[in-house]
C-alpha positions as CSV (number, residue, x, y, z in Angstrom):
1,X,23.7,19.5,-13.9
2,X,25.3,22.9,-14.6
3,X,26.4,25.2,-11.7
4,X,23.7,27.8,-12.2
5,X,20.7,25.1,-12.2
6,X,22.3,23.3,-8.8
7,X,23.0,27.1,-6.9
8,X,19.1,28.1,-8.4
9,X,17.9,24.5,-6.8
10,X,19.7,24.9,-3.3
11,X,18.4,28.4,-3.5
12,X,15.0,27.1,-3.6
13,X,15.2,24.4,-1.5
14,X,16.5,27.0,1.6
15,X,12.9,28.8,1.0
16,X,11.1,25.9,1.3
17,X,12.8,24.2,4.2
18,X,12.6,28.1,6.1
19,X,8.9,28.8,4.9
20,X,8.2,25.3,6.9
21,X,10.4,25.3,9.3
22,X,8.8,28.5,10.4
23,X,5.5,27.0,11.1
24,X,7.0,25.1,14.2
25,X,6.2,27.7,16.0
26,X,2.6,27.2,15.4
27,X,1.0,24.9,17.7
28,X,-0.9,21.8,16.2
29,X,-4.0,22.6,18.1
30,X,-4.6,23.7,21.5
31,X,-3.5,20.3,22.9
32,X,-0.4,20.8,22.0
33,X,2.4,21.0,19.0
34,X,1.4,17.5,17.6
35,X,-2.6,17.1,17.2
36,X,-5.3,14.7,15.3
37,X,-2.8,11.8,13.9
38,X,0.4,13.1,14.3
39,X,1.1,12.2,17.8
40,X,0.2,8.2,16.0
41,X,2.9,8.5,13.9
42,X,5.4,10.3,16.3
43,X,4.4,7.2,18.8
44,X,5.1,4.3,16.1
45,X,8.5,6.6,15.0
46,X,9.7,6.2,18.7
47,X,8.6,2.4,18.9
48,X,11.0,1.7,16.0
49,X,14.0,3.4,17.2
50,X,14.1,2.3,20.7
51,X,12.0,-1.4,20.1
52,X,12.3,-2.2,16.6
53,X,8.6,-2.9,16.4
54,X,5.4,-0.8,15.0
55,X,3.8,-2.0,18.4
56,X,3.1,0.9,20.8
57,X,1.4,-0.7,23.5
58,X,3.8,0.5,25.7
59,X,4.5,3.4,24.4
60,X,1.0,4.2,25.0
61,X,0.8,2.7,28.7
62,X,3.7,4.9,29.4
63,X,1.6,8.1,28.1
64,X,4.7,8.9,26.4
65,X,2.8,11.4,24.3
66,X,3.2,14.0,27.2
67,X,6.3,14.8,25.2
68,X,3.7,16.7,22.7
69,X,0.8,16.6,23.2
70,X,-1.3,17.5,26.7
71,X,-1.0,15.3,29.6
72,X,-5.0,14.4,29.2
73,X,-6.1,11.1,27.1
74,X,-4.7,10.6,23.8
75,X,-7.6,9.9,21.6
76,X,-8.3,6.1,21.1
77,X,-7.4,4.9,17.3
78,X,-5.7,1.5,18.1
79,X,-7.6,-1.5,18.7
80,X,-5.9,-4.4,21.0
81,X,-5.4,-7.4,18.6
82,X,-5.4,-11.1,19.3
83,X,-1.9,-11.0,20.2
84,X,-1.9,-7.9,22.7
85,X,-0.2,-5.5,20.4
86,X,-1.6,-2.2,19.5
87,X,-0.3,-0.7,15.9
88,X,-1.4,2.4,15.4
89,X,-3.7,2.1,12.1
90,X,-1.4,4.0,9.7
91,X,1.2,3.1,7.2
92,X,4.7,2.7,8.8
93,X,6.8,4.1,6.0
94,X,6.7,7.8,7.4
95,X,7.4,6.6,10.9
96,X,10.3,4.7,9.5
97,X,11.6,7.5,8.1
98,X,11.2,9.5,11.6
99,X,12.5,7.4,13.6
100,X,15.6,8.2,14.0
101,X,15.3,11.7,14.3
102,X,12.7,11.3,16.6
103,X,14.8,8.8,18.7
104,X,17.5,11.5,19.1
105,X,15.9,15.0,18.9
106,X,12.1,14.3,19.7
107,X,9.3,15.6,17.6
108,X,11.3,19.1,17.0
109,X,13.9,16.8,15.0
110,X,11.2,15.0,13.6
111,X,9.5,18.3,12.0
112,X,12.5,19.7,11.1
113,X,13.2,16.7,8.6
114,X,9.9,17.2,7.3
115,X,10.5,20.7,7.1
116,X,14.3,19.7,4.8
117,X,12.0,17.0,2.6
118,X,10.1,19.9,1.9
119,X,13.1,22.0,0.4
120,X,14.0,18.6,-1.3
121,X,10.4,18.5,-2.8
122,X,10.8,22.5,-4.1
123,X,14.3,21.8,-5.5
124,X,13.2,18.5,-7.3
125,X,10.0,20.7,-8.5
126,X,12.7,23.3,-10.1
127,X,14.4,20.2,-12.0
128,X,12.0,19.0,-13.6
129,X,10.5,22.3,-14.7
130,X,14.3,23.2,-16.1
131,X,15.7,20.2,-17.5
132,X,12.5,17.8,-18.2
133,X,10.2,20.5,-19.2
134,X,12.3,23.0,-20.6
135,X,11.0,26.5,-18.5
136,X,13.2,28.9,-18.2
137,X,14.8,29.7,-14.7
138,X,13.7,33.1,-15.3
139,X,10.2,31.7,-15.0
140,X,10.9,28.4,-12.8
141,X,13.1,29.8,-9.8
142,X,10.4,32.6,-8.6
143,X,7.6,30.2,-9.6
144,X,9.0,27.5,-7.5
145,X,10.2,29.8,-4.7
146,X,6.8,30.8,-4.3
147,X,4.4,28.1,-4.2
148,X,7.5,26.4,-1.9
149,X,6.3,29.6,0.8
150,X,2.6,29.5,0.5
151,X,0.0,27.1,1.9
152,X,-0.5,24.3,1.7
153,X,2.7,22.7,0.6
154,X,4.8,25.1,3.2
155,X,2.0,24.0,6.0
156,X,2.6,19.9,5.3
157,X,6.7,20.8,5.0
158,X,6.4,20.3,9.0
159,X,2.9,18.8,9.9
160,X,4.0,14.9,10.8
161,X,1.3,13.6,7.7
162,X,2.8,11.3,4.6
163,X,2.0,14.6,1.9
164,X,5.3,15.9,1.8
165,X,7.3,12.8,1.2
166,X,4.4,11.1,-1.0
167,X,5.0,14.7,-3.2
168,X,8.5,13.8,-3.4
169,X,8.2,10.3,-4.3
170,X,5.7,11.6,-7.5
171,X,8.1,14.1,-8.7
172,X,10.5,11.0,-8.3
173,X,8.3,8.7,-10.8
174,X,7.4,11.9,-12.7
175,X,11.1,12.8,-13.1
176,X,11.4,8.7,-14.0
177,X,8.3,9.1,-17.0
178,X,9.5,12.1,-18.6
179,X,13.3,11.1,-19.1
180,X,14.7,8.3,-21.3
181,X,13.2,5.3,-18.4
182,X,15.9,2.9,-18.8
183,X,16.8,0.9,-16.1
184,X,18.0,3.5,-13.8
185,X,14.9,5.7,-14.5
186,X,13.1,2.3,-14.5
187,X,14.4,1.6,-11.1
188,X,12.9,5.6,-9.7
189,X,10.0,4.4,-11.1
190,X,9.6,1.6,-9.2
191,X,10.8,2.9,-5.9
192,X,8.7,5.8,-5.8
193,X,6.0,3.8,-7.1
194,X,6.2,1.1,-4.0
195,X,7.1,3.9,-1.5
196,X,3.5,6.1,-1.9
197,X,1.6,3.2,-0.7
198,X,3.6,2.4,2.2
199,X,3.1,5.9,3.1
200,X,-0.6,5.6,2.9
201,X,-3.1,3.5,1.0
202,X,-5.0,6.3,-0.1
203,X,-1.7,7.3,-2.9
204,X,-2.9,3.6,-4.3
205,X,-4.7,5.8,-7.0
206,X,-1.4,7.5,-7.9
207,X,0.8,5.0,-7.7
208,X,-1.3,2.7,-10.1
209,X,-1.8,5.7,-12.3
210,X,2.1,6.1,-12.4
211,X,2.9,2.3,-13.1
212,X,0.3,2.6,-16.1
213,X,2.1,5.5,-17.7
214,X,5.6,3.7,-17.2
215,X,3.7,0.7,-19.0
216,X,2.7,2.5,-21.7
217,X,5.7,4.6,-22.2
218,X,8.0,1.3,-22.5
219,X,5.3,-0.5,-24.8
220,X,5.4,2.8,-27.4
221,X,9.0,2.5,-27.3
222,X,9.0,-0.9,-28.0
223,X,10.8,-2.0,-24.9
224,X,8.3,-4.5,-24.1
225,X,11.3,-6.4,-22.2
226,X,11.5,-3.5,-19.9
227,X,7.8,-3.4,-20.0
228,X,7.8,-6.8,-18.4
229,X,10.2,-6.2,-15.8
230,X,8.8,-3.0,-14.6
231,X,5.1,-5.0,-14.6
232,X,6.6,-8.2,-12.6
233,X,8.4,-6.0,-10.0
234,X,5.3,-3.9,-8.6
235,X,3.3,-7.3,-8.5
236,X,6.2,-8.8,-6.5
237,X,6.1,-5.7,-4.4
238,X,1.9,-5.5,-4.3
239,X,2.0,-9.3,-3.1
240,X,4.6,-8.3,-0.2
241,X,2.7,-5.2,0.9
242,X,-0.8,-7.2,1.5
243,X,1.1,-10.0,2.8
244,X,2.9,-7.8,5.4
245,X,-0.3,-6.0,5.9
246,X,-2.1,-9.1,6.8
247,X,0.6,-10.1,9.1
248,X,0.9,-6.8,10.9
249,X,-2.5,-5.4,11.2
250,X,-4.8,-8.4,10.5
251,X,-6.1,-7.2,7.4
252,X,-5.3,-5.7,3.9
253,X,-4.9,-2.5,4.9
254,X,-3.6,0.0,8.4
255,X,-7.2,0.0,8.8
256,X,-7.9,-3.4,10.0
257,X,-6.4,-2.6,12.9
258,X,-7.9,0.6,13.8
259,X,-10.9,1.1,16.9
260,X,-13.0,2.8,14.7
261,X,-13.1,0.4,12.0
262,X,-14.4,-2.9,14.3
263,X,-17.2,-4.3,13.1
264,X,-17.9,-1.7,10.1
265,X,-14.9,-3.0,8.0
266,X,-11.5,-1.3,7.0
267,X,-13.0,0.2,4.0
268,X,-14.8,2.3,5.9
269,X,-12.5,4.5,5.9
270,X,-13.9,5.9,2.4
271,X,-17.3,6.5,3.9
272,X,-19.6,4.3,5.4
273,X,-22.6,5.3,2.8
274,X,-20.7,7.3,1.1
275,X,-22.9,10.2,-1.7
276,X,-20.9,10.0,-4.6
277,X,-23.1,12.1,-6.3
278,X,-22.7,14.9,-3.6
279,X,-18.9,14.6,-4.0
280,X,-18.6,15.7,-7.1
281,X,-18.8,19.5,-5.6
282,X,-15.5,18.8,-4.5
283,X,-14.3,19.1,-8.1
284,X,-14.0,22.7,-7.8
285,X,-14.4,23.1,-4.3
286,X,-11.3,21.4,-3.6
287,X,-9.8,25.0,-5.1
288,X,-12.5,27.4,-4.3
289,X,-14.0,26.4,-1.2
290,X,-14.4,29.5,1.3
291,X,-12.5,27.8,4.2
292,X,-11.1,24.5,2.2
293,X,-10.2,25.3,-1.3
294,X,-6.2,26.3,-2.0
295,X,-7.5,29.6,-3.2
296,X,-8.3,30.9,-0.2
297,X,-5.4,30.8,1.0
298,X,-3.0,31.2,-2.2
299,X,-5.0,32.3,-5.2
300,X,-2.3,31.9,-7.8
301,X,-3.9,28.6,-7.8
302,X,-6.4,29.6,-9.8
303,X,-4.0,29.6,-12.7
304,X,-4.3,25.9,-12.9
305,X,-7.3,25.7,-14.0
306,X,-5.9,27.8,-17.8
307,X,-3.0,26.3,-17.9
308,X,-4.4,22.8,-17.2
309,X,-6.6,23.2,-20.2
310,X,-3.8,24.7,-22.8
311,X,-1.6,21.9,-21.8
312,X,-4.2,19.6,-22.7
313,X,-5.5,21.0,-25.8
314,X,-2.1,22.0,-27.1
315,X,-0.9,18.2,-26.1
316,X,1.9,19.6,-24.8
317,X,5.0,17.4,-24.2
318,X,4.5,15.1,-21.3
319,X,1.2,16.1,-21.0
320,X,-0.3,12.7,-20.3
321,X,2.5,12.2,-17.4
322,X,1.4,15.4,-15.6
323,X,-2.3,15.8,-16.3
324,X,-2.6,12.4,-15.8
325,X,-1.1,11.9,-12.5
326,X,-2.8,15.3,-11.6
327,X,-6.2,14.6,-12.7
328,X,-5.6,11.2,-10.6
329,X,-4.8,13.1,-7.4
330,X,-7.6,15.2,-7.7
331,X,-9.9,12.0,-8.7
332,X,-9.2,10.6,-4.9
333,X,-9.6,13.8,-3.5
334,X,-12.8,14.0,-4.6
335,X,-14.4,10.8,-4.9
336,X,-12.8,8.6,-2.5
337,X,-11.5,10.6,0.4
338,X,-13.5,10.5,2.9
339,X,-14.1,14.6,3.3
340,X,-11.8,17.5,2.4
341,X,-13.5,19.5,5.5
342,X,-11.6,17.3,8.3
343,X,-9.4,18.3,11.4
344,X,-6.1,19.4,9.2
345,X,-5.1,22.7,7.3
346,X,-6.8,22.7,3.9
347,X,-5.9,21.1,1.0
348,X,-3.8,18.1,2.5
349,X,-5.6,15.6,0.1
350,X,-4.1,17.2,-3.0
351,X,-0.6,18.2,-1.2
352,X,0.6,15.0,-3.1
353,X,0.1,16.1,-6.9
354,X,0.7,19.8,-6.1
355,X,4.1,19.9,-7.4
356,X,3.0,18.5,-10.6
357,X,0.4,21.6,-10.4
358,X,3.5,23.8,-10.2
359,X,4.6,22.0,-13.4
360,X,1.7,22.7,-15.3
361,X,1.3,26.5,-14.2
362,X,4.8,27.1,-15.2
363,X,4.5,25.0,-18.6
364,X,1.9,28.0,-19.0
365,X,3.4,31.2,-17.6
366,X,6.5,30.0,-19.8
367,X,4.5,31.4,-23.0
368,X,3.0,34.3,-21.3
369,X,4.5,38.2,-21.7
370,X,6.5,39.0,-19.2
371,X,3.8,41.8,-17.9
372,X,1.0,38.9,-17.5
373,X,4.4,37.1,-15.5
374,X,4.5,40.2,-13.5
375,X,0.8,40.4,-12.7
376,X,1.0,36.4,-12.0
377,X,3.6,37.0,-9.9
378,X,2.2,39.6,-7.4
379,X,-0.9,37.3,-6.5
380,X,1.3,34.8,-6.0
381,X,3.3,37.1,-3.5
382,X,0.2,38.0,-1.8
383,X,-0.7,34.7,-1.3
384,X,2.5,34.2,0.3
385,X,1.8,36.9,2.2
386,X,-1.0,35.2,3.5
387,X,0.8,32.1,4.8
388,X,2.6,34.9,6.8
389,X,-0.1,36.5,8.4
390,X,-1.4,33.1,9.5
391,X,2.3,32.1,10.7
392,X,2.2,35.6,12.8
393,X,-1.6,35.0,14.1
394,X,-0.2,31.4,14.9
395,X,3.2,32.5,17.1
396,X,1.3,34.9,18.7
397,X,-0.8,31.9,20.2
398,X,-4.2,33.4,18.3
399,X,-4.0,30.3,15.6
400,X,-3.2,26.7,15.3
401,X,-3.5,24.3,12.3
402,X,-5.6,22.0,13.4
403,X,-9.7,23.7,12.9
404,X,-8.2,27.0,12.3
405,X,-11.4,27.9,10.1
406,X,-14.1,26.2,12.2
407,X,-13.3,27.2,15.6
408,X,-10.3,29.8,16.1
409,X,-11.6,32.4,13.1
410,X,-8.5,32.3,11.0
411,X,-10.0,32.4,7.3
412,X,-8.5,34.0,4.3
413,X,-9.0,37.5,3.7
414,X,-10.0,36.8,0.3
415,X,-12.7,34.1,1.7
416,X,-15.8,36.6,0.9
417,X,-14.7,35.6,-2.8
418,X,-15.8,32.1,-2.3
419,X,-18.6,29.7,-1.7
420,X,-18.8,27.8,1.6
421,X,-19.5,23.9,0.1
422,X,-20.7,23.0,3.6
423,X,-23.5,25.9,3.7
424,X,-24.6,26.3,0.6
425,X,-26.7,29.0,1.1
426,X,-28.2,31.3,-2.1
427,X,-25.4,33.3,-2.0
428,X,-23.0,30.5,-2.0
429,X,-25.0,28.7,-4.5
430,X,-24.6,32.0,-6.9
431,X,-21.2,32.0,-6.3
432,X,-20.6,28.8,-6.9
433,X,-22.4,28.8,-10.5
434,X,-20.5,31.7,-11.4
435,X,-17.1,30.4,-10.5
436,X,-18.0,27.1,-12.6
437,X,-19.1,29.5,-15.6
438,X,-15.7,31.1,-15.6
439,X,-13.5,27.9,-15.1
440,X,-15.9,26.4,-18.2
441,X,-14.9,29.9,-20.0
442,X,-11.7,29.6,-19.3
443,X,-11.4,26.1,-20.7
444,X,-13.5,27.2,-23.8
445,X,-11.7,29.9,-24.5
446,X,-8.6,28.4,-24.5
447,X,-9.5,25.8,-27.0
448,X,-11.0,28.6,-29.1
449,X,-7.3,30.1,-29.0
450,X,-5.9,26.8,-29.9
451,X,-8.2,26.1,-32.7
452,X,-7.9,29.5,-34.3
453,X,-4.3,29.4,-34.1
454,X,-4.1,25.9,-36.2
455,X,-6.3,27.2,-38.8
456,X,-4.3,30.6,-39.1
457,X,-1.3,28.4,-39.5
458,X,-3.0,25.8,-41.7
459,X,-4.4,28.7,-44.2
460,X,-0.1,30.2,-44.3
461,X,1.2,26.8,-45.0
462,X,-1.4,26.4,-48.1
463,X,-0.5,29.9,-49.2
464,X,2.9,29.5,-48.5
465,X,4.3,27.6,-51.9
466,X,2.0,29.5,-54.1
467,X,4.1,32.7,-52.9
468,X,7.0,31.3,-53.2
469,X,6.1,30.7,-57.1
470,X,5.2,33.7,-57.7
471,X,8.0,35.3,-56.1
472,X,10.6,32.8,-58.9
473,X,8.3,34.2,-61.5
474,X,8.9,37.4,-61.3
């Protein structure tokens, strides 16, 4: 790593531990700093350090969430199994990792590691981009720097939810699949690959998509022995994971062991009829949705949707490593999550393949001029700016993250731009039908570039020796 690359990588990794760090002075909701699931996973964190155990019967009989949240009820998740414990009914690799933190400096210490995995997540973002991808720093520093201070992925740097460190653990694999993967990129692989499901079994998508890519990779490079070894280590490690699930919450997944899941089944969690049909709206409301859709609040997303399509049609390098773990991400999202409207800030079920969104854009605004960069680059400041307007509404006690659309009246300046999916009113359905129109434009149009420019450059190569005959005649 040269000097200029690690100085450009700490840079970028202060901006993104300060941009969420800041938002600790935004309450969770108005029962306190720690709302919906996070006081779960602050409860388990303090059960390990001081008990060793994901049991927090006692944690909860001593109301020890008074520490965060309001001195009324915590809302019941845990259901009292056969043996008298109560484990809260979410994966235990993010408590594990709070634990000790949480143990010596409470949940302040526990957001502000969060808020330091975050600048770990922007600085790994910036290595790929530079030495993987080839971008310029030019293009990758400001780029990175940016999304690193928006929402959502400044928002999750301190909200106690597995998206930030299941981010870092795909730029880990993705770091893995686009180097040489020999047995210390093998190794990544597999650890990152193990780690997103023990920080929820919703990355299962993810990390399946990632192991198939490492498989494939090692079986074009004809290293089936590697092939083989990275195949028999995430069985070992799938068999261990439902065995210890079975042991510890009574049932393949967190879920089993969850109040709301008696008698329904722990796959209920994905819906209990779920409309898959009617999900499919989430495919482009997941970015343009009025309250819900990462537009809103940072429109440079937008970009992703041209620069997803060049990097396809163009079959850019390593474009099966990042669209396919992106179009994963966004896969779950839509279809199996259970609804992207729920009690968190918006977009937390794509916070997880975001970076690799980061890595496409800036695959794209690589080849741009530097006055589209410029452009590019003030709607990505505004959208910035929009994080810190809600930061400011949020420190003045007007905002929290928890139902911030729904019930405080916090929405994005921009959000008269966008359809409400929940609605759906004429105006919204207009909108929405012109939104898809341009994003099927966009994609079009961009294969219309690509087309015409291999035929221009089929047509010179044929005219090319013919020229260059002419030229020895004479």
């Amino acid at each position: 790593m040269t000097p200029r690359l690690g100085t450009a990588m700490l840079l970028v990794a202060v901006v993104g531990t300060l941009a969420a760090g800041l938002g600790l002075g935004v309450r969770g909701s108005a029962d306190g700093y720690a709302a919906v699931d996070e006081p779960q996973y602050l409860l388990t964190a303090l059960s390990l350090y001081e008990d060793g155990s994901l049991d927090i019967a006692d944690e909860l009989a001593e109301r020890r969430w008074v520490e965060f949240h309001t001195p009324g009820e915590l809302p019941v998740q845990t259901e009292i199994l056969d043996d008298g414990r109560q484990v809260s009914p979410h994966d235990p690799l993010l408590p594990l990792l709070l634990a000790l933190p949480m143990g010596l400096g409470g949940v302040v210490a526990a957001k502000l590691t969060l808020a330091f995995l975050a600048g770990a997540v922007a600085a790994s973002t910036l290595w790929i981009a530079v030495r993987r991808l080839d971008v310029a720093p030019t293009v990758a520093i400001p780029g990175v720097a940016l999304a690193a201070a928006s929402a959502p992925l400044a928002v999750y740097g301190q909200q106690v939810y597995p998206e930030i460190p299941a981010a870092l653990a795909v730029l880990a694999a993705v770091a893995a699949l686009t180097g040489p993967l020999r047995r210390r990129g093998i190794a990544l692989l597999v650890v990152a690959v193990v780690a997103l499901p023990w920080l929820s079994v919703k990355y299962v998508p993810v990390a399946v998509a990632l192991a198939l890519l490492g498989v494939v990779l090692l079986v074009r490079r004809r290293t089936i022995r590697y092939a083989g070894a990275l195949v028999g280590a995430l069985a070992l490690a799938g068999a261990a994971y439902l065995m210890l699930h079975r042991i510890s919450y009574g049932g393949w997944t967190v879920y089993a062991a969850g109040d709301h899941f008696q008698g329904s089944g722990e796959f209920g969690v994905i819906g209990f009829d779920p409309n898959y049909p009617g999900r499919s709206i989430r495919i482009m409301g997941l970015l343009i949705d009025r309250d819900f859709g990462l537009a809103s609040w940072q429109p440079a997303w937008l970009l992703l949707v041209p620069a997803a399509a060049m990097m396809l049609v163009r079959r850019r390098p390593q474009w099966t490593v990042l669209l396919g773990t992106l179009a994963v991400g966004w896969f779950t999202a839509t279809y199996i999550a259970l609804t992207m409207h729920g009690f968190w800030w918006p977009g937390r079920q794509l916070v997880v393949v975001l970076p690799v969104a980061v890595l496409v854009i800036l695959c794209w605004a690589a080849e741009l001029s530097n006055r589209i960069r410029l452009v590019i680059a003030a709607v990505a400041v505004y959208g910035g700016l929009i994080y810190a307007v809600v930061l400011w509404r949020g420190w003045a006690g007007d905002a929290t993250w928890v139902q911030a659309p729904d019930r405080i009246g916090l929405h994005s300046p921009l959000a008269w731009l966008f359809p409400d999916d929940r609605v759906l009113a004429g105006t919204d359905v207009v909108l929405y039908a012109l939104w898809s129109a341009a994003a099927v434009l966009v994609v079009v149009s961009c294969g219309y570039d690509v087309m015409m420019h291999r035929h221009g450059r089929t047509n010179a190569d044929r005219h090319a020796p013919t020229e260059a005959v002419s030229r020895t005649q004479r």
